[in-house]
N, C-alpha and C positions, 0 to 999 in steps of 0.2 A: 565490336563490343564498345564503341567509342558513343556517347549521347554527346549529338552538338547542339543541344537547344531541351527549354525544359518538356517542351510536349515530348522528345524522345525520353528526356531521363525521367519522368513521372511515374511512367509504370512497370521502370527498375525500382525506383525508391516506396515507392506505393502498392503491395497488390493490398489486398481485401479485406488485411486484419481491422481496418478502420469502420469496417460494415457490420461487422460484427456487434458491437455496443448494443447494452441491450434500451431500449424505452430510454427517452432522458436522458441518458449517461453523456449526450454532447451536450448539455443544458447546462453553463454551471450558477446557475441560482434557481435550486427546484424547490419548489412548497415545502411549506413544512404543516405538519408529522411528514414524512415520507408515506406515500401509499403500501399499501399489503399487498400480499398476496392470499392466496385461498387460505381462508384462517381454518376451515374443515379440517387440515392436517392437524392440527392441535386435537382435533376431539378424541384421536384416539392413541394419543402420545403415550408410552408407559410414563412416563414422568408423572402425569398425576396418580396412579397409584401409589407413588412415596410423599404426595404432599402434605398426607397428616403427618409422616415423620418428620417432614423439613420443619413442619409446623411445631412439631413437639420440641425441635432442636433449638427455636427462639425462646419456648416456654422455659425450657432446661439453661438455658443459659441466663434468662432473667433471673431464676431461683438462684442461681450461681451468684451472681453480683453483678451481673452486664446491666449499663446502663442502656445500652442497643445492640441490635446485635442482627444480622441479616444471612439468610440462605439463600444458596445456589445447587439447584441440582443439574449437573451438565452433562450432556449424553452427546460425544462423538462421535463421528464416524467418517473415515478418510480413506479413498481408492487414489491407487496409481495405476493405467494402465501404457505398458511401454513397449516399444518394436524397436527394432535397427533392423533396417535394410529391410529385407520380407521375412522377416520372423520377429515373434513376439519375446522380449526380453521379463516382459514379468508382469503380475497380476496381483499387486500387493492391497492389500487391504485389512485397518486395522478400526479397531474402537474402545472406548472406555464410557464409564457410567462412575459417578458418586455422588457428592456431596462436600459442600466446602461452607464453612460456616465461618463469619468473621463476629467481632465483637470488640464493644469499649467496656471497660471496666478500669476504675478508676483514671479516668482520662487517657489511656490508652489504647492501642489496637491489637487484639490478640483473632489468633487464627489457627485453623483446624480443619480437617482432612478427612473424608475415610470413603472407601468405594463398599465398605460394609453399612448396609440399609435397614436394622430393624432397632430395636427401642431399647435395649440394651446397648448397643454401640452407640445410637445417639447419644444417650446420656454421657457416657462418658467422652463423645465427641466434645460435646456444652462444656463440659467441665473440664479437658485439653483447654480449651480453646478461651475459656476468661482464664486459666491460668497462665495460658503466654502474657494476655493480655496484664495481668497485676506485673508479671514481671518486667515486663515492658514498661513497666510504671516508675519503675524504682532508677531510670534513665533518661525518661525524657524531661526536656528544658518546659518543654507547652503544654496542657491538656487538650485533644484533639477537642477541633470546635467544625460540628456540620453544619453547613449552613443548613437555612431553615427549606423546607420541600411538601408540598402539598402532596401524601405519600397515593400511588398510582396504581389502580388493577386496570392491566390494558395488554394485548393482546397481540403480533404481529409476525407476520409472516415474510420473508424477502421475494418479489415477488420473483418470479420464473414461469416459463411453459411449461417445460419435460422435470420434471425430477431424475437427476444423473443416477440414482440408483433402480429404475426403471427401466433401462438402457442395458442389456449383457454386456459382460466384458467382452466376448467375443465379435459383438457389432461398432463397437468402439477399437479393438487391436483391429478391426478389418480397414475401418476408416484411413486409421494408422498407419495402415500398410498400404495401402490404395496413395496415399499421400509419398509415401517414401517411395513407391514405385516410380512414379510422374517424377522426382526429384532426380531419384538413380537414372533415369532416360537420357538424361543432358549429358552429355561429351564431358569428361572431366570430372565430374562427381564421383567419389568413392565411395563415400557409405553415407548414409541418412539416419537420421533418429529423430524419434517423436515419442511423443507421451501427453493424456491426459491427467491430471491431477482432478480432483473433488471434492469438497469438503460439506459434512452436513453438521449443522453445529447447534444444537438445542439446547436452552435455559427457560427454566423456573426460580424466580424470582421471589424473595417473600423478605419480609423486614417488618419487627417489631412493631413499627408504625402505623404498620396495614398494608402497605404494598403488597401487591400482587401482579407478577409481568412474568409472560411466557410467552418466550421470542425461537423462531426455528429463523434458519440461515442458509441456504444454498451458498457455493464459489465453487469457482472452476478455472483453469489454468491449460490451456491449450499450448501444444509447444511442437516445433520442427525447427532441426538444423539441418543443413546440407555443407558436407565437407568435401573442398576438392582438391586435390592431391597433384602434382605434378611431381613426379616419381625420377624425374632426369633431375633438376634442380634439387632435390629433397624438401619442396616445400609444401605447404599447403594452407587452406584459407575454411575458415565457417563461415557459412552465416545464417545467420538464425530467422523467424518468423518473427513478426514485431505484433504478433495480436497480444492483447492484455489479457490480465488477469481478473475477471469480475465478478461482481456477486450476482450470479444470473443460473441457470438450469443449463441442461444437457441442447439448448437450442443455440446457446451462445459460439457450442464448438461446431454447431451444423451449419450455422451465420456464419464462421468466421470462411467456410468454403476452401479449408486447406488443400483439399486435392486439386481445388481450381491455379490457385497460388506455389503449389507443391514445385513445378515446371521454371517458374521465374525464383524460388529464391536462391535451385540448383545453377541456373543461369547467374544470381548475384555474385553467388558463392565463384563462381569461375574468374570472372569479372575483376573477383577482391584478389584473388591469386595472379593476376598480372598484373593489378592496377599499378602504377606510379609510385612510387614511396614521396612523402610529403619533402616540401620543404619547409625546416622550423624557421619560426620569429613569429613578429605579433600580426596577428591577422583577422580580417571580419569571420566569422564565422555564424551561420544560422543554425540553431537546433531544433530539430524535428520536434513535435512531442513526446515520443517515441523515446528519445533522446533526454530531454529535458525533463523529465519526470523525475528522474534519477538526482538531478542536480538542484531539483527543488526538493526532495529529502532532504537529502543531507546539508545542503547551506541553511535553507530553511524550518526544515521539516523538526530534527532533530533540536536545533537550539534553541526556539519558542517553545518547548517543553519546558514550564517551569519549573520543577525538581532540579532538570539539568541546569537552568540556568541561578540556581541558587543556593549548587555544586551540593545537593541532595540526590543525587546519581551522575556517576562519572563511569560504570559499565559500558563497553561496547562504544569504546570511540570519545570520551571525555566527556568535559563540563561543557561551557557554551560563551562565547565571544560577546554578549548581547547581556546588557545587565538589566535585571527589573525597575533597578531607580532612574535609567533612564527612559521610561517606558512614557512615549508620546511623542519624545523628543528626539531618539539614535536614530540616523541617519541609516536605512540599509539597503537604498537605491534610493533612483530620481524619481520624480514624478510617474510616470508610469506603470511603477512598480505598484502592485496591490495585490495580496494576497488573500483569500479566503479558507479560514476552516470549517468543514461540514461533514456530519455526521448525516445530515439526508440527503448525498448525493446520490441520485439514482444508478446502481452501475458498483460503485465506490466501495470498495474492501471492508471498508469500519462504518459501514454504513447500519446505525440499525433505530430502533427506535426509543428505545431508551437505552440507557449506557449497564454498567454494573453498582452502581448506588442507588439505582432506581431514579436516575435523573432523566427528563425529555431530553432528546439528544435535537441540534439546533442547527445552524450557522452563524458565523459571528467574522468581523473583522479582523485579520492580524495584520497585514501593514497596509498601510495605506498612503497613498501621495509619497511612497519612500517609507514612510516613517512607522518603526515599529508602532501598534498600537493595543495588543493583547497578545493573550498566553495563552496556550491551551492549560486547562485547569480542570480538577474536580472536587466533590462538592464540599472536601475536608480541606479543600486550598485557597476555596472563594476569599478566605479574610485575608489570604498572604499578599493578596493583590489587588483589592476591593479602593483603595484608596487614590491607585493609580486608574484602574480601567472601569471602577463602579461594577466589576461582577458581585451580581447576587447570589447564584448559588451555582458557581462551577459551571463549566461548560461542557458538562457529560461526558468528561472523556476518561472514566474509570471503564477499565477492563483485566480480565482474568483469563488467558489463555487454556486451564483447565482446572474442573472441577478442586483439584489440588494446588492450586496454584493463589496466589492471595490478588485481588485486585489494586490496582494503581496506577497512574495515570499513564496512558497510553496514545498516540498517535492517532486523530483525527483525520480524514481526506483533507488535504491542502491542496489551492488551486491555483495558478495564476492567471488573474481576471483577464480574459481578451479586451482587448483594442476596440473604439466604438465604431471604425471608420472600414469592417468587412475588409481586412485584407487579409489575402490566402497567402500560401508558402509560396507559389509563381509569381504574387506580387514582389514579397522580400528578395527573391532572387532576380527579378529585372532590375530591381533597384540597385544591385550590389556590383561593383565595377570588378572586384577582385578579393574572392572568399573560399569558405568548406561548406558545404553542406555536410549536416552529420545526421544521422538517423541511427536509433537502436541502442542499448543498452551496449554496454563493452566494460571495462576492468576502471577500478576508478580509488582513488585514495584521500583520506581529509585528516586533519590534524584533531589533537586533542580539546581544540577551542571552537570546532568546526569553521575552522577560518580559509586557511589556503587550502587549495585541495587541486585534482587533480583527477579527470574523466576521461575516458575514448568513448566510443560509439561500435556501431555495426559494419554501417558502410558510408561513405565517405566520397564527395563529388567534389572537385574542383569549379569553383564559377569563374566565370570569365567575362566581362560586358556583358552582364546582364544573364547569361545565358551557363546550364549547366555542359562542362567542357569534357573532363576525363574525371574516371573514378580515380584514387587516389588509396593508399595502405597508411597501415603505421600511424595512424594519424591520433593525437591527447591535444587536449586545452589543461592549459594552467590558468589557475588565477586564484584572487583571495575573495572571500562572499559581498566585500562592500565595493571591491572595485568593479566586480563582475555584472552585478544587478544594477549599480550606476553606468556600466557601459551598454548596458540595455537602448536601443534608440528606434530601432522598428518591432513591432508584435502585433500576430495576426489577429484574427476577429474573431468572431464568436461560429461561425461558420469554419472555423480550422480547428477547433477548440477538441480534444482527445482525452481520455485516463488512458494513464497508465500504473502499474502498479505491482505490491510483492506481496505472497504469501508470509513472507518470513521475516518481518522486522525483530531483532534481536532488545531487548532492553533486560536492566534489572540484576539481582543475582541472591538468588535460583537464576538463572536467563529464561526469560519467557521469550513467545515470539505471537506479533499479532500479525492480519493483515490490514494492509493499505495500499488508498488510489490515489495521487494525484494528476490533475488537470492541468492542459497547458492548451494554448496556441504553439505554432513557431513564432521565435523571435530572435533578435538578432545583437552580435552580442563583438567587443572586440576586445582577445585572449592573445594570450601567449601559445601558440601553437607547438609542440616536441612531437620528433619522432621515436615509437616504439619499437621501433626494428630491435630486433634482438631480446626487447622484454617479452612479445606477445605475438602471435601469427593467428589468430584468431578474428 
């Protein structure tokens, strides 16, 4: 069980979830608009059956007093299907249909609800909904100002092969369990679990203006853990499958080849149940992408949201370390550091083609050479920030998790830009005389300013000259986001370059939840290493 060299540990740390990606998703600067997919599914949507109502719900609100005023009709529809061991644990599956109508009146934003669809409930949908709006009026400091938008009838689909609703439950728990069986075969494994997730997500779009956008959404969320059990010791170890989460069809979990993988993550799994326990203090450490994804949220992901950083949301984890007035100038890494947000990464959770204001959704810079350089923003925030970064009208990042739910600026795909000079993760690891390798998602904590914080991983390799040595347990990095990203000194290339990502980012309150991807290379980084013994066996 011992890897003395990286060609043995490669295809511990590595089976297939990386093959999986669908089109582009290793690309990270794709065209813009983002390509379609079969926009035929649109023609026979129920959604336009209620378009003259969405339509009537603008007319009714202009009469009301709204100076603007824009609908949404959002129709979801979300499966889970789940196994342990060789039986199926569950076949959930839920959906919702309404209508959500936003509006200014008197310089304000007011908003409204209803999963009730015919012309009587509009109406007084309209007239809820400018009447938040006056009352919201009699509190704010500013009258909401949009920037200006050339209004859009445009049409888009995410592309995919299979549509996962296509696919029976039953051929999917089969896959499930065919995967869990190959996993339960390995010496030491106790139980297995898997599940797919799916998400189909449709919007009709309509705004006083003229806007007209109807956008459908495939994601999918593939998962397996393998737990092994050593029942003399009382201990035991998971480890999980490191495939992403993407906006892709029912091909992306036949791609990812879990039953091929199923065999090596129960072997991981054993592996982590004996590994070494770490020793703390400050050490090199490289992270996977796999890995790293997670820690480009929350250091970065989180506090270039402008709201937060202008302590206009402090929900779910705080305000944000990083001020707007110093924006060109705050140091948040070295040179190397450059981040990108994009709403047409191929692959990418938030990926879509226009946002919820009816804005083009884009690419743009947030740090670069180090140095913070934008915000994620939308199109009612373009002026809060126009003076430092020259946005014109928001960077498309309005979203509304459902029909009921009000839109606001939400999490864009963040990436961090590869390296020019193609070095892979076997390069970083010859290079490193004495380090961790870390791979996978694991338990993680950050402060209210998103400053210090605090990660584990999956699994965990000890390097030695050059070469990966023994797996290792227990293993967290500490550190704070400016030291961390300035200790940055090797990152791979565009050729290592991966998403990863969540279904469930939390903001807001109401709490909404959207999804996001980001990209990474590996890179390499020097932390404060702790041991978890005792907090986590996982």
């Amino acid at each position: 069980m011992r890897a003395t060299g990286v060609a043995a540990g490669a295809g511990v740390l590595w089976p297939g979830w990386a093959r999986a990606d669908p089109p582009g998703a290793r690309e990270p600067a794709p065209v813009k608009p983002p390509s379609s997919g079969d926009l035929s599914l649109l023609a026979a949507s129920p959604l336009l059956a209620d378009e003259l109502l969405a339509a009537r719900a603008l007319d009714a609100a202009k009469k009301a007093g709204a100076s603007y005023a824009d609908a949404r009709l959002v129709a979801w529809r979300r499966e889970r299907v789940s196994v342990r061991d060789d039986h199926i644990r569950g076949v959930r599956r839920s959906s919702e249909y309404g209508i959500g109508l936003r509006v200014i009146a008197d310089g304000a934003w007011g908003f409204a609800a209803s999963p009730r669809l015919d012309a009587k409930s509009i109406d007084k949908l309209a007239k809820r909904a400018v009447a938040a709006a006056k009352i919201n009026a009699k509190l704010r400091r500013e009258p909401v100002e949009l920037a200006s938008v050339s209004p859009i009838a445009g049409r888009w689909v995410s592309p995919h092969r299979v549509d996962p609703w296509t696919v029976p439950p039953k051929d999917k728990a089969d896959l499930l369990i065919a995967a869990s069986n190959s996993a339960r075969a390995i010496a030491g494994v106790a139980h297995v679990s898997a599940s797919v997730d799916a998400q189909r997500e449709e919007k009709l779009f309509l705004s006083s203006e003229g806007a007209r956008i109807h956008q459908l959404l495939f994601r999918v969320r593939p998962s397996l853990t393998a737990t092994a059990v050593d029942r003399r010791r009382g201990q035991f170890a998971s480890r999980n499958h490191e495939i992403a989460a993407m906006l892709a069809g029912w091909e992306h979990v036949e791609d990812a080849k879990l039953v091929d993988d199923a065999a090596q993550i129960g072997e991981d799994a054993v592996r982590k149940l004996h590994a070494a326990p770490v020793e703390p203090g400050e050490r090199t450490v490289i992270l996977d992408p796999s890995n790293l994804w997670l820690t480009i949220h929350e250091s970065i992901g989180h506090p270039t949201e402008l709201d937060r950083a202008l302590g206009l949301e402090a929900n779910y984890a705080g305000t944000s370390f990083m001020d707007p007035a110093r924006t060109g100038e705050l140091e948040i890494g070295n040179e190397l550091v450059n981040f990108v947000a994009d709403r047409t990464q191929p692959g990418g959770l938030a990926t879509c083609a226009w946002d919820d204001d009816g804005v083009g959704t884009e690419r743009w810079q947030l740090v670069e050479g180090g140095k913070l350089v934008d915000w994620q923003t939308t199109r009612d925030q373009a002026h809060w920030i126009r003076d430092k970064t020259g946005d014109k009208d928001g960077h498309a990042c309005s979203y509304a998790d459902s029909y009921s739910s009000v839109a606001f600026q939400r999490m864009p795909n963040i990436s961090l830009t590869p390296g020019e000079d193609g070095k892979t993760t076997e390069d970083l690891i010859n290079a490193t005389d004495d380090g961790i390798l870390i791979s996978g998602r694991g338990s993680w904590s950050i402060d209210h300013q998103r400053y210090n914080f605090q990660f584990s991983g999956q699994f965990f390799w000890e390097i030695k000259n050059g070469r990966l040595a023994r797996p290792l347990r227990d293993v967290a990095y500490q550190a704070n986001t400016v030291d961390f990203w300035h200790s940055m000194d090797m990152i791979g290339g565009q050729g290592s370059f991966r998403l990863g990502g969540s279904f469930s980012d939390g903001k807001g309150q109401p709490g909404q939840s959207n999804a996001v991807s980001h990209g990474c290379p590996p890179a390499r980084f020097r932390v404060n290493v702790v041991s978890t013994a005792g907090q986590e066996r996982s």
